[in-house]
N, C-alpha and C positions, 0 to 999 in steps of 0.2 A: 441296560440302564447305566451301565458301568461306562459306554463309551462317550454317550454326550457329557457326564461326569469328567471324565480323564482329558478330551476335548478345552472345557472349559479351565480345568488347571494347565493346561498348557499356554494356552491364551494369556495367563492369568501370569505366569511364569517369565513369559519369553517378550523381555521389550524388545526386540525387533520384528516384532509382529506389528506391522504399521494397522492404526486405527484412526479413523475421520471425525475429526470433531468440527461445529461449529459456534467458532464464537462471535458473539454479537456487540459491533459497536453503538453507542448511541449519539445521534447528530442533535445539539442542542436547539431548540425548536427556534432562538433567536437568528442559528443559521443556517434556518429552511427560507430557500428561495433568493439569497445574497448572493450574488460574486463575492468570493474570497480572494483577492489580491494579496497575496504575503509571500514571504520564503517557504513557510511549511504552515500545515492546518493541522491540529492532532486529535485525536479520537480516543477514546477511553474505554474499557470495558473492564468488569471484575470474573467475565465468564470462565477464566481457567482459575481462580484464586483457590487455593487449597491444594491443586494438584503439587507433588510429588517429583519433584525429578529425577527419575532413575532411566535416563537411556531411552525412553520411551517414545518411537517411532510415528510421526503423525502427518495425516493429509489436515492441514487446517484453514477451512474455508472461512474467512475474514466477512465477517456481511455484515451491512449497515440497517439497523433494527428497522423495524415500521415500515418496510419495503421502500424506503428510502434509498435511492440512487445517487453516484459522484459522478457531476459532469467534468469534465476535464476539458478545458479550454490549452491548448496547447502550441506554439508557434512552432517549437521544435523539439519532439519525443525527445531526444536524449539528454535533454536536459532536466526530463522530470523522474522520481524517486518516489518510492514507497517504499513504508519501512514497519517492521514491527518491533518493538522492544517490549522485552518482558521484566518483570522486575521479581525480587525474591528475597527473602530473608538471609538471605547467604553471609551477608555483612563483610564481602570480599568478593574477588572474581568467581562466578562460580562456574565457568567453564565454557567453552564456544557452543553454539549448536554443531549438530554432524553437518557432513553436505547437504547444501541445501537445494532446490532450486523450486522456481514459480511461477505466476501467471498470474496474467486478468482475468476478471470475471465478468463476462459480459449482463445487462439486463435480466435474462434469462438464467445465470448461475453458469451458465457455457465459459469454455475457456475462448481467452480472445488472444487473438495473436500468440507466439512462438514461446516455450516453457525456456527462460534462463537461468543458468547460475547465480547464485544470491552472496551478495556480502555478510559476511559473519563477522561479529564483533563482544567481547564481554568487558566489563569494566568492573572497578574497584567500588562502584557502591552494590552491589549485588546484582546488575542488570547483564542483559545478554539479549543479545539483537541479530536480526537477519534483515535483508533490504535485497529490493530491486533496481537496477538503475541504466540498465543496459535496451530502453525501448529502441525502437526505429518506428520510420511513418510507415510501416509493411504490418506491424503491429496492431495498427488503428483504424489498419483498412485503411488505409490514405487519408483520413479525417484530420481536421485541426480540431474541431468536436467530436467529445466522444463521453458516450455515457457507458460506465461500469458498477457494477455492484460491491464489485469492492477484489479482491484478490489470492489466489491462494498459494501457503506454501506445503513444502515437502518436504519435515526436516526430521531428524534428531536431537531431543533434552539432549543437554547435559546430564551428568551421572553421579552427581554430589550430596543428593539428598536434601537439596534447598526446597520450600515451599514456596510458588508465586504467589504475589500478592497483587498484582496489578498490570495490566497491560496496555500497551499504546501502539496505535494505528498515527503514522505520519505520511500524509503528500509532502515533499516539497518541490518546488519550483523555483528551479534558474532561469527561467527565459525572459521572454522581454517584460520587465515592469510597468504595471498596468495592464498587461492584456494577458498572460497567463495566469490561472487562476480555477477554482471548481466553486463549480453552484449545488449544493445540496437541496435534493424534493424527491418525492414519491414520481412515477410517469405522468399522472396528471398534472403537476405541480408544475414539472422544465416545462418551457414552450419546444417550438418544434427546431429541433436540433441545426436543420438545417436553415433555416433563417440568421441562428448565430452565426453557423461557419462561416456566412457570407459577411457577418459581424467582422466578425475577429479577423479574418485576410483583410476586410479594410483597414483595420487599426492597428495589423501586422505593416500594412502600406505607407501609412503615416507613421511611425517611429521608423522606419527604414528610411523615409524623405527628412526624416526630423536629423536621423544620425548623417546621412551623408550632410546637408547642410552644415552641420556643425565640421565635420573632416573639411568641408570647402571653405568654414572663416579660418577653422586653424591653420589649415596649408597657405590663404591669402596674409597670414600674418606673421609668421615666419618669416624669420631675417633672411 
C-alpha cells in the first residue's frame, strides 16, 4: 500500500517529471469556414488558468475545440509562425520557459513534419512566450495546403510562483498578401484540400507576374 503512496508523492514533488496536458483553443463560430488573410490570427483559451508555476515540466498539446482543424494556405513555410503566450499575474517579467522545442499536429493528433527548437521570450507585463518559426516545404509534405490540428510544445514553467491567467495561440503570416492565410472548420466543413493547392499556385502565379511587372515599369523609368 505504502508504494503506490510514496510513488505518488514523488510525482507530486519533482517538477521535472514532464506531464501531458491538453489545452483547448476555441475558433469563434464567425470564423468557421473564412479565409483569414492577416499578419497573425489569435486564439484564446482559459484551460491552464490557476496553474502554478513552479518549474513544471510539460508535453502540451494545443488543439482547437469542436474537432475543429487550421488549414494553412501557405506560399513559402518559412515564413509562417506559431506562437503561444501565456500570461500571469507576475506583474513583471516572470521568467523564460526552459528549452523548448515542437511540432505540428496533423488531422489525426500525429506529429507532422520535423520537432524544432522554439523561441523563448518573457516581458514586463507578466507574460512569457515560446514560438515556432523555423518550417521548410519537407515539413508539409510538399503541400502549399495543409491541414493541422493545431501544435505541440515541450517546455519548462518558469519557477516564480506566478499564477496564469490566460493564454493565446497566434498563426502569423509573412508571405504573399492575399494568398497566405488559414480557413478554420471541422473535416467536413474545408472542401477537398487539394482543389485549393491548385488555387493558391495559381494566385501564387499572378502576384509573382504582378511583382515582376512592377520590377519591369521601375527599371523602364529609371534615369
Amino acid at each position: 500500500m505504502w508504494r503506490p503512496i510514496l510513488l505518488f508523492g514523488i510525482l507530486i514533488a519533482s517538477p521535472a517529471i514532464s506531464w501531458c496536458d491538453t489545452v483547448q483553443f476555441t475558433v469563434e463560430p464567425a470564423n468557421i469556414g473564412t479565409v483569414i488573410q492577416a499578419p497573425f490570427v489569435d486564439l484564446f483559451s482559459s484551460g491552464l488558468n490557476g496553474t502554478v508555476l513552479s518549474g513544471q515540466s510539460l508535453s502540451l498539446d494545443l488543439v482547437l475545440s469542436n474537432d475543429v482543424l487550421a488549414r494553412l494556405f501557405l506560399s513559402d513555410p518559412t515564413t509562417f509562425g506559431i506562437g503561444l503566450t501565456i500570461d500571469t499575474n507576475a506583474g513583471t517579467f516572470p521568467g523564460f520557459a526552459g528549452p523548448t522545442a515542437g511540432f505540428l499536429l496533423d488531422p489525426s493528433g500525429n506529429q507532422l513534419g520535423s520537432s524544432q527548437v522554439a523561441g523563448r521570450a518573457d516581458s514586463s507585463d507578466g507574460s512569457f512566450s515560446m514560438g515556432l518559426v523555423s518550417f521548410t516545404r519537407a515539413d508539409l509534405n510538399g503541400a502549399v495546403v495543409i491541414d493541422i490540428s493545431s501544435v505541440q510544445f515541450n517546455t519548462t514553467f518558469p519557477n516564480d510562483g506566478a499564477v496564469i491567467t490566460n493564454a493565446n495561440l497566434r498563426f502569423s503570416f509573412n508571405g504573399i498578401s492575399g494568398v497566405d492565410g488559414v480557413e478554420f472548420g471541422t473535416a467536413k466543413q474545408l472542401p477537398e484540400p487539394s482543389t485549393l493547392g491548385l488555387t493558391l499556385v495559381g494566385a501564387l502565379v499572378l502576384a509573382l507576374a504582378a511583382w515582376r511587372r512592377t520590377l519591369k515599369q521601375l527599371f523602364i523609368h529609371l534615369p
